[in-house]
C-alpha angles and dihedrals in degrees: 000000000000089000100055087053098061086049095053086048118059102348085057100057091042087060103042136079117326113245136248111260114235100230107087123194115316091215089053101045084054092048093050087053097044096053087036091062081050089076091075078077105047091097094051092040089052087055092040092063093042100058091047090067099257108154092210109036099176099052091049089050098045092050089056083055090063103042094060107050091044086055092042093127096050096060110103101215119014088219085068099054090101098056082047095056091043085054089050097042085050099046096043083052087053086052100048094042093057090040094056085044088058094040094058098038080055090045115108102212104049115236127257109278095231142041115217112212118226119273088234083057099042092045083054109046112068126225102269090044094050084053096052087047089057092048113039086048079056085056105106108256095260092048097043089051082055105055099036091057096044102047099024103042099023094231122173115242088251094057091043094049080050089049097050101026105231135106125298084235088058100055092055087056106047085039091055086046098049091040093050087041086059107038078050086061099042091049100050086050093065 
C-alpha cells in the first residue's frame, strides 16, 4: 500500500496533464491593465452620457467599455485610449438618441408629452439650474455634444472636433449657437 502510494503522489502528476504557465500574453496582459486604468473615467464618462441625453447612461457607458477593450489592438496609441472612449461614449449616445426617435415615431401609442422629473431631482436642482438643464436638453444634439464637452469636460476644440468627428470650425460654430441659445433662455427667465 505504501508503494502505490508513492506512485499516485509525485510519479502521477508527473505523468499527467501539463499545466497551465503561469505568464499570459503579454499583449493581453497590456490590454487588461490599460482598460483597467480606464476605470478612473468611468464617473465622467456616466455624466458624459447623461448629459448627452442618453436614457440609459450605464449601459452606454458600459458598452464603450467594451468596445474598447475588444478593439485594443486596434487602437493606434494606447494614450489615446481615453479620447478614444469619450468618441465612443458620444457616439453610442448619437445612436441611441435617433434610435429611440425612430422607435417612437414607429410606436403605435404615442408616448406621454411630458416627462415629469423626480421629485429627488426636482427638490435638488435649483431653480436656475433646472432652467439651464431645459434648456440646454432643447439644444439640438450637435449643439448640445459641443457644449457639454467643452464646458463640462474642458476639452480643447481639437479634442472636441476628434470626439465628435467633425471639423474644429464646426465646433466653434455649434458651441456660439448653443451658447447664444442658452444665454436666449436664461435671459428671457429673469
Amino acid at each position: 500500500m505504501n508503494m502505490s502510494m508513492r506512485r499516485i503522489g509525485p510519479a502521477a502528476a508527473a505523468e499527467g496533464p501539463p499545466v497551465k504557465a503561469s505568464t499570459a500574453d503579454p499583449v493581453e496582459q497590456e490590454r487588461e491593465a490599460a482598460v483597467a486604468r480606464l476605470d478612473l473615467h468611468y464617473t465622467s464618462m456616466l455624466r458624459l452620457a447623461a448629459l448627452l441625453g442618453a436614457d440609459d447612461p450605464e449601459n452606454i457607458v458600459a458598452e464603450a467599455y467594451y468596445q474598447i477593450y475588444r478593439k485594443w489592438r486596434k487602437l493606434r496609441d494606447a494614450e489615446s485610449a481615453e479620447a478614444y472612449l469619450r468618441s465612443t461614449v458620444c457616439n453610442l449616445t448619437r445612436m441611441r438618441i435617433r434610435h429611440l426617435q425612430v422607435a417612437r415615431r414607429h410606436a403605435a401609442a404615442p408616448a406621454a408629452a411630458n416627462s415629469v422629473a423626480s421629485a429627488e431631482n426636482s427638490a435638488l436642482l435649483k431653480d436656475d439650474q433646472r432652467v439651464l438643464v431645459d434648456a440646454l436638453q432643447a439644444l439640438p444634439a450637435r449643439q448640445r455634444e459641443a457644449l457639454v464637452l467643452r464646458h463640462w469636460l474642458g476639452l480643447k476644440e481639437s479634442e472636441i472636433a476628434a470626439a465628435m468627428g467633425i471639423s474644429a470650425g464646426s465646433v466653434k460654430t455649434h458651441t456660439a449657437r448653443g451658447l447664444a441659445a442658452l444665454t436666449q433662455a436664461m435671459e428671457a427667465r429673469r
